[in-house]
C-alpha positions as CSV (number, residue, x, y, z in Angstrom):
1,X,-46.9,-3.8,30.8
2,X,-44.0,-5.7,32.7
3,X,-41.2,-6.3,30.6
4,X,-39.4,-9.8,31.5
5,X,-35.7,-9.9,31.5
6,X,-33.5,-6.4,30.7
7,X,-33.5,-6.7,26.9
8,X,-34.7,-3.4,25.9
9,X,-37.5,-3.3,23.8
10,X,-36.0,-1.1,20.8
11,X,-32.3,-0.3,20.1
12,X,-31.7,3.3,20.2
13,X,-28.3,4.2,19.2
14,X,-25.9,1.9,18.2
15,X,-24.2,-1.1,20.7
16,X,-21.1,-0.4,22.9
17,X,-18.2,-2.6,22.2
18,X,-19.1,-4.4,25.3
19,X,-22.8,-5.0,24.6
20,X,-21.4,-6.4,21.0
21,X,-19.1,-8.6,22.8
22,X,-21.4,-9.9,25.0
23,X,-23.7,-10.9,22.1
24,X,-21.8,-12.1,19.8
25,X,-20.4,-14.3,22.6
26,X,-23.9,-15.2,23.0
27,X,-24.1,-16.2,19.2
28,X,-20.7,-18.8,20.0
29,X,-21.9,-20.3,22.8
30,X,-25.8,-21.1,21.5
31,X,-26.5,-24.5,19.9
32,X,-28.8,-23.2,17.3
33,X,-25.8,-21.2,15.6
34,X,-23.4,-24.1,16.0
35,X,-24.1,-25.8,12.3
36,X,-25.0,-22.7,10.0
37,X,-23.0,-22.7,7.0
38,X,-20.6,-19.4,6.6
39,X,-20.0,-17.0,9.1
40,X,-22.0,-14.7,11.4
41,X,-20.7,-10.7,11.9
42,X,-22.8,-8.3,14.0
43,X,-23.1,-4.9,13.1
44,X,-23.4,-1.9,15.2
45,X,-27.0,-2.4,15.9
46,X,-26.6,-6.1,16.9
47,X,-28.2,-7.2,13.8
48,X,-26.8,-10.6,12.7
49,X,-25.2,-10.8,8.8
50,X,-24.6,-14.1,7.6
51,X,-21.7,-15.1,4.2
52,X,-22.7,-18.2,2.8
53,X,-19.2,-19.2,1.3
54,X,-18.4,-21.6,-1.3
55,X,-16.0,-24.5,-1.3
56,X,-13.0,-22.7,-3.2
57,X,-13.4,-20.0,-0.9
58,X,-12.4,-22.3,2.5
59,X,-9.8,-23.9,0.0
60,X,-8.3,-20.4,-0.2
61,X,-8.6,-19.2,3.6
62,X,-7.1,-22.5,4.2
63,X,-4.4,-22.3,2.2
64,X,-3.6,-18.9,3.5
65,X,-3.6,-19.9,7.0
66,X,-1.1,-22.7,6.0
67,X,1.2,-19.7,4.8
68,X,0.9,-17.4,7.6
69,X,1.9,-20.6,9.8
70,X,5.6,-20.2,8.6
71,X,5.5,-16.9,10.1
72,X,5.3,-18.4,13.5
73,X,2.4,-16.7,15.6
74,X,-0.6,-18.0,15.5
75,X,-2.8,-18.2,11.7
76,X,-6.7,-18.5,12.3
77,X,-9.3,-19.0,9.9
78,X,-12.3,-16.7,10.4
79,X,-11.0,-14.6,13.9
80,X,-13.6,-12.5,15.3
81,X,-12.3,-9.0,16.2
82,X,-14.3,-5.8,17.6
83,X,-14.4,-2.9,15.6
84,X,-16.4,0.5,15.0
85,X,-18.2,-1.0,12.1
86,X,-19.4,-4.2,14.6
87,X,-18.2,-7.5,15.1
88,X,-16.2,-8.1,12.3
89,X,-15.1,-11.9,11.3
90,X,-11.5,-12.0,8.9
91,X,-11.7,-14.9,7.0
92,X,-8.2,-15.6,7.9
93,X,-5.5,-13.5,10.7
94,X,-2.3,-14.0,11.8
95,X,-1.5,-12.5,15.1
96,X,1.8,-12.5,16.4
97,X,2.8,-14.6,19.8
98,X,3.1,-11.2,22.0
99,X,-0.5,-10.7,20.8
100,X,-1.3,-14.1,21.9
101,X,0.4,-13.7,25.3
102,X,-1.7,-10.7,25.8
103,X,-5.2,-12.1,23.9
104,X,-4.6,-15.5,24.2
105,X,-8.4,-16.8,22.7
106,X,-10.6,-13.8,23.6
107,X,-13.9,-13.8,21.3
108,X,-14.1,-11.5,20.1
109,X,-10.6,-9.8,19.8
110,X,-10.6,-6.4,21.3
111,X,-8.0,-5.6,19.6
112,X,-7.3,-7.1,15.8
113,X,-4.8,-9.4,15.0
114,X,-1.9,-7.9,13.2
115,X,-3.3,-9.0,10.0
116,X,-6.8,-10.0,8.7
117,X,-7.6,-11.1,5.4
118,X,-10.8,-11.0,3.6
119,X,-11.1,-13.5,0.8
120,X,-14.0,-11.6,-1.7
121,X,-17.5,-13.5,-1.8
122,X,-20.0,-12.4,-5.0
123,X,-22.3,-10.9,-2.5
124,X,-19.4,-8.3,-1.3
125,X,-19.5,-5.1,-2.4
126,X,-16.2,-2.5,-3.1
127,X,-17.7,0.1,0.0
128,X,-18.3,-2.7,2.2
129,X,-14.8,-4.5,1.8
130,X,-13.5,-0.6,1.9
131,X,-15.4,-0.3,5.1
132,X,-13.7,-3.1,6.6
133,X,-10.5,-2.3,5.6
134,X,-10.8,0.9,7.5
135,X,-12.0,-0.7,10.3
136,X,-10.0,-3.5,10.9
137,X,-6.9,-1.2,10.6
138,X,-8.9,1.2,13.1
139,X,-8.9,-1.8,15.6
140,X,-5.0,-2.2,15.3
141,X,-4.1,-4.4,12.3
142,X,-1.0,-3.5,10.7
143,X,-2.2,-4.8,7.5
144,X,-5.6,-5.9,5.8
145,X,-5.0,-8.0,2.4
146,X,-8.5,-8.3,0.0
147,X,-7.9,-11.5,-1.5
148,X,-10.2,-11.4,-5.1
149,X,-10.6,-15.7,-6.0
150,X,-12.2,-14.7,-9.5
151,X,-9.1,-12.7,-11.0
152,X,-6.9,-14.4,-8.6
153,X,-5.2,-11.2,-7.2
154,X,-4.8,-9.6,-4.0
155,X,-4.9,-6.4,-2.4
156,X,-2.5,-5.2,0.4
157,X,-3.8,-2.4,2.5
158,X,-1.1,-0.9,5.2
159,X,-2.3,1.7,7.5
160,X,-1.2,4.9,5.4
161,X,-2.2,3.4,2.1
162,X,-2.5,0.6,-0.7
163,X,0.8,-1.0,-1.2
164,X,2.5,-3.4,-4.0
165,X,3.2,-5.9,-1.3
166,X,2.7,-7.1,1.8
167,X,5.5,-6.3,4.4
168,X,4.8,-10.0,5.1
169,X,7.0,-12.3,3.8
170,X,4.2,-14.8,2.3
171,X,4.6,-16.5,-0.6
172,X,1.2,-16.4,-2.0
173,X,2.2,-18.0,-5.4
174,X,-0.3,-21.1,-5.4
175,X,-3.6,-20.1,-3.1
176,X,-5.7,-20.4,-5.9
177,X,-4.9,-23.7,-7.0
């Protein structure tokens, strides 16, 4: 049998950063993808996972990426970034302008922002956000915030361990308003 085109027929180990890259570029630029609600990740095995999200939770990411704009930098709202866990997508990021002199728009990030923020969807689960976490801040993010919309709290993860605060100064009073 003559196989067309070099997809392989079964994936076995796990994608290089690069192959990832190159699909989830792929996912960006294809028309069919262009209208789905929520976002699209890629895990290690190139295997698309989709987050429905609801309307309070874009009120939220967009409220925080009005916050991180006083920081200067750039704020984004769902930045893809490589990791070991996939292609990850924060809801929100702030990256710095040396990381955007250096980035600029790269999809996805090679490197992650110096902050990405997960705001918590009912579907997520504590070892998945946890897993994230570690992986973001694997991929060079100083900090990772877990941002909980149903008890209206947030989590602040630095590199050596859950902190009080961020090491951000973000005033954070009214995001869930």
């Amino acid at each position: 049998m003559v196989l067309m085109g070099r997809e392989r027929e079964v994936i076995g180990a796990p994608l290089s950063n690069g192959e990832l890259a190159v699909r989830y570029r792929g996912l960006c630029e294809d028309l069919r993808f262009a209208n789905l609600p929520g976002k699209i990740e890629l895990d290690v095995w190139g295997r698309l996972l989709m987050s429905p999200a609801s309307n309070y939770h874009s009120a939220i990411q967009t409220a925080l990426s009005g916050k991180l704009a006083a920081l200067g930098g750039r704020a984004f709202v769902e930045a893809s970034v490589l990791t070991s866990a996939g292609v990850l997508v924060a809801d929100v990021a702030w990256a710095s302008d040396e990381f955007m002199q250096v980035r600029g728009f790269e999809t996805p990030y090679n490197r992650a922002p110096e902050l990405c923020i997960e705001v918590v969807s009912p579907s997520d689960s504590r070892k998945e956000l946890s897993e994230k976490v570690a992986a973001y801040l694997e991929a060079g993010a100083e900090e990772v915030w877990i941002v909980f919309p149903q008890s209206k709290r947030c989590e602040f993860h630095g590199r050596q361990r859950l902190t009080q605060r961020s090491r951000y100064p973000v005033d954070l009073a009214d995001i869930f308003s």
